[in-house]
C-alpha positions, 0 to 999 in steps of 0.5 A: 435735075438729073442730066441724061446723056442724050439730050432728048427727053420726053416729058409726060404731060398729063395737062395739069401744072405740074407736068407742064411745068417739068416740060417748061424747064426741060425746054429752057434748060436747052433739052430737045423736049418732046411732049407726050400724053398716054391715053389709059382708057378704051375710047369710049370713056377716055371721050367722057369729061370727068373732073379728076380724069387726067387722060379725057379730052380736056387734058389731052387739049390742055397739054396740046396747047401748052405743048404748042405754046412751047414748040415741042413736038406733041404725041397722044400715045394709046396705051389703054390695051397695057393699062387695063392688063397692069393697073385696072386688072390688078386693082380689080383682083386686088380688092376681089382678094380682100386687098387694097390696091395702090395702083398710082405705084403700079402706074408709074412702075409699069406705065410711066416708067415702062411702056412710056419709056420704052417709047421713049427710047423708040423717039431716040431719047434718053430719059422720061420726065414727069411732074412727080414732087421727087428727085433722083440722083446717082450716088457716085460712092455706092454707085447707085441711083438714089431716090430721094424726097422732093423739098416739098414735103407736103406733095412728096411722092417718092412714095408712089416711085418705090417700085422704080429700079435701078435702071428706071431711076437712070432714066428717070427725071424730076424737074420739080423735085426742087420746087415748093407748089406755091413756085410751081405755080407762079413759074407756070404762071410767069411762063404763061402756060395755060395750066397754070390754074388747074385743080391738081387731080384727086383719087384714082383717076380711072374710076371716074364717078363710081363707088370701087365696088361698082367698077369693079363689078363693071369691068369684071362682071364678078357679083359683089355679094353682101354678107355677115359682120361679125366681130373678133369672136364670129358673133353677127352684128350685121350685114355688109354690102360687098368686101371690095365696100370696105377696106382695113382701119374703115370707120364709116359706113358700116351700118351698125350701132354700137356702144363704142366706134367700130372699125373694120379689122379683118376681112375674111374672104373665103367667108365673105365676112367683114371683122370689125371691133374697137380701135384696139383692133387695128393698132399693130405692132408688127408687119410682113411685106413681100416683093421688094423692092431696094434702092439705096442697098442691092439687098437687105442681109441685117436688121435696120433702122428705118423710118417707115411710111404704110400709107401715102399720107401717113406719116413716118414712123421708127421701126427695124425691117429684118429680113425673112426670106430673099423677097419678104421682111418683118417690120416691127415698130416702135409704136403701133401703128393705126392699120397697116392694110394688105396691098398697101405699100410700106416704104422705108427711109433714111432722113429723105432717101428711099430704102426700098419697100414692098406689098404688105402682106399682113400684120399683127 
């Protein structure tokens, strides 16, 4: 776990295991800890008891307790006006554009590691730290701050912490990247705090129960309108119930009978045409991602080789990334790969260090 200078942390606690253990051994470890929950959402739905809500009463109660259990000061900070314009707006454009959106990237980019620790330094502390399954370190020979894996490979999450710069990872600290789950849990057990048993949190916690298309047409008001499937020659094969229904790679769900399985492969928007055809369709070789992001370089100025993620739980994979412009790069791969989907993440490694990353735009 990285040392600050200060030694006022403020830890994040969501009132699940995870983050009330990283507040647990920031306090034994001698750190002037200070608890602090962000609510996300506008009162009238963070009031409401939802099983995967990481911000509801239940939650808010559950990280009090543990917080009081610890002596450590313990805050309820409002930052629903900022989640709505950065994280539930854009999730909602994302999937109107015939994207799909991560917005656990964008939360801890510009919630966590943004407002919270804008907060953070406002309390006179140095540093957040989170429950994330990831380590961040100074790496004294390029000068940079590192992101690395968490020695948990299963919960790894330094895929959602790939927007984080330089001065974010600084600040940035992970007291469980050292940690396998099953430890975690026993040490939250050993400490006797009250989260020790909590069902780790699942999907997009702000869509509470909805199908996406049906949030997205609450909040927005925008008309989800069904339209034609067709397949890769315009030939009509059915109906669709609304683009933000479905996203690239989708199997299920698409109401057609067929001799073969057929899968989403492309979205036309200004049609409001859903693609689909066989597996074939979604392999690809090759993709392009803009807006990146680098970690362990300042910039890319030659082809590498990488292992690539495009997706949280896919697998790594070989590929070279060769830069186009300043912000975009062609990453082809050594084998297709199943559905590199636009808006999705592709993030980029050496053995358990982040490169970098960026959006994927498209692929071929």
């Amino acid at each position: 776990m990285a040392r600050p200078k200060s030694k006022r942390i403020v830890a994040a606690m969501s009132g699940g295991v995870d983050s009330s253990l990283a507040a647990a051994l920031l306090k034994k470890e001698g750190y002037d800890t200070i608890g602090v929950t962000f609510r996300m959402w506008p009162k009238e739905e963070c009031g409401s008891s939802f099983g995967r809500s990481c911000c509801n009463l239940e939650a808010v109660t559950r990280a009090r307790a543990v917080a009081q259990g610890l002596g450590i000061p313990y805050y309820v900070v409002d930052f629903s006006e900022e989640f709505k314009r950065e994280v539930i707006d854009y999730f909602c454009e994302e999937y109107l554009k015939g994207n799909t959106p991560n917005p656990c990237v964008v939360c801890n980019e510009k919630i966590k590691f943004g407002h919270l620790l804008e907060k953070a330094v406002s309390l006179g502390a140095s540093a957040v730290a989170t429950g994330h399954y990831a380590n961040a370190n100074l790496d004294k020979k390029s000068g940079r701050y590192l992101l690395k894996e968490g020695k948990d490979k299963r919960k790894d999450q330094s895929y959602f912490l790939f927007r984080l710069s330089q001065e974010q990872l600084k600040r940035a600290v992970f007291p469980l990247g050292s940690l396998m789950k099953e430890k975690v849990r026993a040490l939250a057990k050993r400490m006797r705090l009250k989260t020790f048993n909590t069902v780790s949190s699942q999907d997009i916690c702000f869509v509470q129960d909805l199908k996406y298309a049906e949030y997205i047409k609450k909040k927005t008001g925008v008309e989800i309108k069904a339209g034609e499937t067709v397949d890769k020659d315009g030939k009509a094969l059915g109906r669709h119930k609304g683009i933000p229904f479905y996203t690239i790679g989708q199997r299920r769900g698409l109401g057609i009978a067929h001799k073969e399985p057929l899968y989403v492969t492309g979205i036309d928007i200004e049609k409001n045409r859903l693609i689909v055809g066989p597996r074939a369709g979604v392999m690809k070789k090759s993709l392009v991602a803009e807006r990146m992001n680098w970690i362990s370089i300042e910039c890319l100025d030659k082809p590498i080789k990488v292992m690539a993620r495009i997706r949280y739980n896919h697998k790594k994979v070989k590929a070279i990334v060769t830069k186009i412009t300043a912000d975009s790069v062609r990453v082809d791969f050594d084998e297709p790969q199943a559905a590199p989907t636009p808006g999705q993440a592709v993030v980029f490694y050496d053995k358990d260090i982040v490169i970098g990353g960026g959006w994927i735009k498209s692929a071929n």
